[in-house]
C-alpha positions, 0 to 999 in steps of 0.5 A: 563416529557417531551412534543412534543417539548423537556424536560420538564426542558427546556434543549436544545435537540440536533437535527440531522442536517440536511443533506447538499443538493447538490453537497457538501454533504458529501458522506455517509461513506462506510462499508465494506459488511457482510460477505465479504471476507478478505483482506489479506496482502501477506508480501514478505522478511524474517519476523522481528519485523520490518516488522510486525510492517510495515504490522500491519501499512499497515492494520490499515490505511486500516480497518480505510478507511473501516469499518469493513473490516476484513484485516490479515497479512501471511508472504511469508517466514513465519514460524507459530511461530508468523509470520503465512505464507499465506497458513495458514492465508487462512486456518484459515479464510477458517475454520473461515467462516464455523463456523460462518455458521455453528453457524447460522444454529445451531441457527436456522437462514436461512442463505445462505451456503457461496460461493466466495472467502474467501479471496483476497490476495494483494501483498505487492509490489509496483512494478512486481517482477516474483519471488515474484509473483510466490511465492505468487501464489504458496502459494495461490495453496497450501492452496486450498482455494479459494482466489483472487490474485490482482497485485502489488500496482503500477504505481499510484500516489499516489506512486509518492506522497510516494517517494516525501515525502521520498525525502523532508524527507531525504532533497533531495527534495522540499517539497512545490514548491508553497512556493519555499522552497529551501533545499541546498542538493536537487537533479537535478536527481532522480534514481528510484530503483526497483526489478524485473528486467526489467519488474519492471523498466519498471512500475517504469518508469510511477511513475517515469515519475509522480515524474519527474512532481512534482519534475520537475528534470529528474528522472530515474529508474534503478534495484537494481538486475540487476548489473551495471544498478545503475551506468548505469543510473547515468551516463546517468543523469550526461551525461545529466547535472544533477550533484546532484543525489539522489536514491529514492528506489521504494519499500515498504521495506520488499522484499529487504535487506536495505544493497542493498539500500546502496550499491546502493547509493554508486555505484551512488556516492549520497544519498538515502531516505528511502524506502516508508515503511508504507507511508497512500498511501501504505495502500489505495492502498492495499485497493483499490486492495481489493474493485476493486477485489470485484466489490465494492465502494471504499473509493477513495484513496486521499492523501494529495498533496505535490508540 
């Protein structure tokens, strides 16, 4: 038997604690809202083991920030057979919607016929690529589902964090100024590769200018398929005094052959890191795309700050 103030055995009862006032009280943690539509993750390149590990990576970092947040992979080259394309992922949650109204009503719940987007598409790109994009976009038409396409993921800082990150991984680069920890590989400048063009290397340019910051060595972006812009780009860096370059690729993975990656190293006569693959920033960014398309409160994006 119990009384007013606890258990009749004396055990102790646990209390909820009270909640901290003032401007260090921890925020209430966000949900994604009933009913909204899916975040689904627009996969460029040809589909492999590898990359559906990458993109299950991606979304998993993304429904840990949001919960409850229904978040589904297409392919943009996808054929069905365990790789399903972006038409039919936006098909398939299309009819997903209707027959969870349609069981409501059949239950007897005054439910509100479902309206809006049934999903919003987030390209898997960490720069503009007119190619991609398009092939995006023509996928979303030819669903005919209503969807809401964002942009690609960068310029942002958090992307400059991702290709830090990479760069110390590879030992080309400092992984904490403060502690001056030295690496004898590490480079005097960067070559920043994009795809895209130059509309790309343009956008790659304002993460690169961010990176240039951390790194405090001149980095430069340069394009993968744009011939002689790779060499280009090392020579300017040479010209200017820096002797030790590394090829930072400003991709997420899947959108290019890994082979590109190489040659381009070779062309520049340096190493290269690896490209940002499933990086937690990279799958921030697509939720912040999500929750900015929606109009609702996001998780702010932080990652840990590597000087």
């Amino acid at each position: 038997m119990s009384s007013p103030t606890g258990p009749a055995s004396g055990l102790p009862v646990r209390m909820p604690r009270p909640r901290q006032p003032g401007r260090h009280r921890r925020p209430e943690p966000v949900a994604a809202p009933e009913g909204a539509p899916a975040l689904v993750l627009a996969v460029p390149g040809p589909p492999s083991a590898a990359t559906r590990g990458l993109a299950e990576e991606i979304v998993s970092i993304a429904r840990s920030e949001l919960p409850g947040l229904d978040a589904r992979i297409g392919y943009l080259d996808g054929d069905d057979n365990g790789f399903p394309t972006l038409q039919s992922v936006l098909a398939h949650a299309a009819d997903e919607r209707t027959a969870r109204f349609e069981q409501a009503r059949a239950a007897g719940l005054d439910v509100k016929e479902p309206d809006g987007p049934v999903g919003v598409v987030v390209p898997l790109l960490a720069g503009p690529d007119g190619a991609l994009l398009r092939q995006v976009r023509q996928a979303v038409m030819e669903s005919r589902i209503a969807a809401e396409l964002t942009d690609v993921l960068g310029p942002h800082p958090l992307l400059a964090e991702a290709l830090h990150v990479r760069l110390s991984e590879a030992g080309l680069a400092r992984a904490d100024r403060a502690r001056l920890f030295t690496v004898a590989t590490a480079a005097d400048g960067i070559i920043l590769a994009s795809v895209g063009g130059e509309e790309a290397v343009q956008a790659a340019g304002i993460t690169g200018m961010l990176l240039a910051a951390r790194l405090a060595v001149p980095v430069m972006a340069a394009a993968l398929d744009q011939e002689g812009s790779i060499s280009s780009v090392a020579e300017q860096l040479r010209s200017s005094g820096s002797q030790q370059l590394a090829l930072a690729p400003y991709l997420i993975g899947p959108e290019i052959d890994a082979t590109l990656i190489e040659e381009a190293a070779r062309e520049a006569g340096c190493a290269a890191a690896e490209a940002l693959g499933p990086y937690p920033a990279i799958g921030k960014l697509a939720l912040a795309k999500y929750t900015t398309a929606l109009g609702i409160a996001p998780p702010q994006p932080q990652g840990a700050p590597v000087r």
